[in-house]
N, C-alpha and C positions, 0 to 999 in steps of 0.2 A: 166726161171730162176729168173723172177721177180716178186716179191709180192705182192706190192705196184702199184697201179694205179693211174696217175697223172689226177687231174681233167679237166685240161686243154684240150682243142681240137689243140692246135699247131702240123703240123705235123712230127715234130721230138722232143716232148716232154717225155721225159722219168725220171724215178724215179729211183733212186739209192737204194733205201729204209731209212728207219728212218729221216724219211723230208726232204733228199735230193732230190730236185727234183727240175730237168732243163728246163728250159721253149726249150734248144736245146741240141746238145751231147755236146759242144766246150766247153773247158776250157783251161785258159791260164797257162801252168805249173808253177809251184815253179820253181824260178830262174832265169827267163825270161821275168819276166813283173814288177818286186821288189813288190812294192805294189798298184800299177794299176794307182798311179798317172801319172808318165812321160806318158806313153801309151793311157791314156784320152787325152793325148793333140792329138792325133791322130787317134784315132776310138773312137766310141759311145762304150763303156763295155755294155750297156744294151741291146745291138743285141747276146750278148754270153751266156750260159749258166749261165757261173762261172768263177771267179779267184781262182785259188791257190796260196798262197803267199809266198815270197820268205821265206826260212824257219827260224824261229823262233826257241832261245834257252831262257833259265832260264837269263840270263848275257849278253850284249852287245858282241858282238866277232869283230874283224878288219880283220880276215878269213888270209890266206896265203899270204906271201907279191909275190911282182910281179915277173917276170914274171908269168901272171897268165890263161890266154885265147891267144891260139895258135891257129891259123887255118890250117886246115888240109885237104886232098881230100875228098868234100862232107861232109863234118862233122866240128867239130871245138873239142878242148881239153881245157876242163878248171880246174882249179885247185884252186877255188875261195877258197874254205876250212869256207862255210856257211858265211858268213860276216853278221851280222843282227845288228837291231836296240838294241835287248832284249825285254824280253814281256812288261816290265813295259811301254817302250819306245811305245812299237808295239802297245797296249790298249791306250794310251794318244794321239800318235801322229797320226797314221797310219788307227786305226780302226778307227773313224771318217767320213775320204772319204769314206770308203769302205762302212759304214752305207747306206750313202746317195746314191749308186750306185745301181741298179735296176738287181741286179743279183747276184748267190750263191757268200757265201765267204767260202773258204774252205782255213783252216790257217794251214801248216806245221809245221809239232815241231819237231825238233831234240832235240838228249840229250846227254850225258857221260856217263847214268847210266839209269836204270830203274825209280829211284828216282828221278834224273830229268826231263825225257821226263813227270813223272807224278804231278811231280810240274806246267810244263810249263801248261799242259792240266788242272787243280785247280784254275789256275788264270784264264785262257782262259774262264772258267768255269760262271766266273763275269761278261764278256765283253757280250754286247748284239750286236746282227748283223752276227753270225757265226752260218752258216749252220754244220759244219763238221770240221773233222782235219784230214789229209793227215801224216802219222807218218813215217816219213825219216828214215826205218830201215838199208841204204843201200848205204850212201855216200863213194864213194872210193876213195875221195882225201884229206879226215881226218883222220888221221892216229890216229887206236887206240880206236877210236870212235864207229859210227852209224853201220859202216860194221861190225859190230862183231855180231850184231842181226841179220841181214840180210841174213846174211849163213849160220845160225844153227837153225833146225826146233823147239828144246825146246828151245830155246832162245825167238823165233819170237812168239811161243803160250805163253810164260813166260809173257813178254811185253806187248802183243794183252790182255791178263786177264785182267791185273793188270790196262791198260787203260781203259779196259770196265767197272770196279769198280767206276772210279773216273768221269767217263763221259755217258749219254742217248744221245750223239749229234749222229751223222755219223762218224763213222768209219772208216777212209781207208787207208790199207797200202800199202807202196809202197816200191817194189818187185826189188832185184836187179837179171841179169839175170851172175852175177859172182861165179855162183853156180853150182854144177853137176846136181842137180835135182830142179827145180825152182817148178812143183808139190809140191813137199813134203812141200817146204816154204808155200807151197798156204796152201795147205789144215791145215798147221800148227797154220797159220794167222787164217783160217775159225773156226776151231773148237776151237780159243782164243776170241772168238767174234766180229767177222771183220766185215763191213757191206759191202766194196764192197773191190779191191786190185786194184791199179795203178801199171803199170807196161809196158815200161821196164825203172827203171832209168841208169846212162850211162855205157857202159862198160869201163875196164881198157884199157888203151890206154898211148900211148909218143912218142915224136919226138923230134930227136937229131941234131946236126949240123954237121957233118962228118967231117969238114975242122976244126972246134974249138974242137972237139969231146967234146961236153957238151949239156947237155939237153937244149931243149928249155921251157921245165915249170922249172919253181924255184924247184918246189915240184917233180921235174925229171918228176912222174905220174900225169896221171888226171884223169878225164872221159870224152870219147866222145860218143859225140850225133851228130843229124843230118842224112839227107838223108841215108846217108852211113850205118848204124846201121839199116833200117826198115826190111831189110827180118830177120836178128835175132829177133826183136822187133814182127815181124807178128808171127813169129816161136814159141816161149814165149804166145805169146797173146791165140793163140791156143790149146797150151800143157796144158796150166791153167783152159782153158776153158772147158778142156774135164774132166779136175780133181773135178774142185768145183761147188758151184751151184750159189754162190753169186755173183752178178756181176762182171764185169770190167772196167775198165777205162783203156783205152791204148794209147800208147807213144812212139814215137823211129822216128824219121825221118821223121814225116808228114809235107809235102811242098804242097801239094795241096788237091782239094773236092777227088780228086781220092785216092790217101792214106790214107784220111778219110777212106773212103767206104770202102775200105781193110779192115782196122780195125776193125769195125762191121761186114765184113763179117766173120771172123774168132773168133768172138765172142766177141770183144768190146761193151758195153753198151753206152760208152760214149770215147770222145777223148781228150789226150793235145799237143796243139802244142806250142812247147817249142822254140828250136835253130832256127826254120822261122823267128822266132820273131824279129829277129837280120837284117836278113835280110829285109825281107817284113811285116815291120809290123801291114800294115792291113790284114794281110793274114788270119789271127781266125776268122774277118767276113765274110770276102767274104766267107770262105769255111762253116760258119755256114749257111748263105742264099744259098748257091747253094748247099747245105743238105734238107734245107726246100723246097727249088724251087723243090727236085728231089724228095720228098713225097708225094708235092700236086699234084704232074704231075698226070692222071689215067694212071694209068696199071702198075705203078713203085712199085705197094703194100704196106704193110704199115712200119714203122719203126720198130716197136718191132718184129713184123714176119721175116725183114730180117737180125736180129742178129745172127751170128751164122749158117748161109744157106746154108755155105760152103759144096758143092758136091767132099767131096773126099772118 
């Protein structure tokens, strides 16, 4: 399924296509790492493939007031409602570090409108240091917003065009699984000219207090992620993978090297681990090196052969 050969001898280095390419699969999701600073004080980012950045709109946002991050069995529910710097902010203040860091940067853009997410991606356009952009069709705890692209297949091909016009970087959308058929998004995304699709962002989710009987997010709803979400996430990663040809990137509850491997076995390209991050947050390296330790081993075969292996 993939085109592009990375020149690199590492052995879990793979290309995404259109320059993207990972010195390993790891990348640290949108929303879980903001912009790579706090988390440098704590792991080397240069052991990972790539950052995804917390997502970026046209305007500063302050996102949903609190109560906003619930924890929940195996999972967690948050309702943050995008909180960002704005691009002007994200290109002055933000890209900078990320310049100097020795690994992709792949910058999320959310929007309101088609017009905006292709505003954000024009200015993006200026900033130098950005592999790719990661385009947030599928936020469920903004009401009104991103989800409205997300669960409609001319919508998702409307958007995926109209960004491929304004940008030649990498491509990649990210797939909510709040949908009857998550195929049809794929392929909808693919023939808008996608370059690869990340997928699962979080399902719909809430919890209440029974004794106050009131929600516990402000926002009543959120999205959760986490552990709890990976067999729907592996389920998704699957169905997609038998649909399109373009890569993937996959995401839903990976806590260890072994829910990695899952995830390329069922047709992942590359991974993010996102809500670990909370918890253990050297957890993107250690599973990136015990990814590379499990390639160089002999007899464990090579990376790009075991994408997708799955014997069912």
């Amino acid at each position: 399924m993939l085109t592009t050969e990375l020149t690199e001898t590492r052995p879990a280095a793979i290309s995404l296509g259109r320059g993207l390419d990972l010195k390993n699969p790891v990348l640290l999701a949108s929303g879980t790492a903001s912009y790579g600073e706090e988390l440098a004080k704590l792991i080397d980012l240069s052991k990972l493939g790539g950052i995804v950045t917390k997502a970026i709109s046209l305007e500063e946002r302050e996102g949903n007031p609190p109560q906003r991050i619930v924890e929940t069995p195996s999972g967690m529910l948050n309702a943050i409602g995008l909180a960002n710097v704005g691009v002007e902010r994200f290109i002055a203040e933000k890209m900078p570090f990320l310049r100097s860091q020795r690994l992709s940067v792949i910058v999320n853009i959310v929007g309101k409108s088609i017009d905006d997410y292709c505003a954000v991606a024009r200015r993006l356009e200026e900033a130098d240091g950005i592999s790719g952009y990661e385009i947030n069709l599928s936020c469920p705890n903004v009401k009104g917003e991103c989800i409205i692209f997300g669960t409609d297949a001319g919508a998702t091909f409307e958007i995926t065009s109209e960004l491929r016009k304004v940008t030649n970087r990498h491509l990649m959308i990210k797939l909510t699984p709040n949908v009857t058929s998550i195929a049809s998004i794929a392929l909808a995304a693919e023939r808008g000219g996608a370059d690869s699709l990340s997928l699962i962002n979080t399902l719909v989710g809430m919890a209440v207090n029974y004794k106050t009987r009131k929600p516990l997010l402000k926002n009543v709803t959120g999205g959760l992620s986490g552990p709890a979400i990976k067999p729907v996430a592996l389920a998704k990663v699957w169905e997609v993978y038998n649909a399109v040809k373009i890569p993937i990137v996959g995401m839903g509850g990976i806590a260890s090297f072994e829910d990695a491997m899952e995830f390329f076995l069922v047709g992942a390209s590359a991974v993010q681990i996102g809500t670990m991050n909370f918890v253990y947050p050297t957890l993107s390296v250690s599973v990136a090196e015990q990814i590379e330790r499990y390639f160089s081993t002999p007899g464990n075969g090579d990376f790009k052969s075991y994408i997708g292996s799955l014997k069912a």
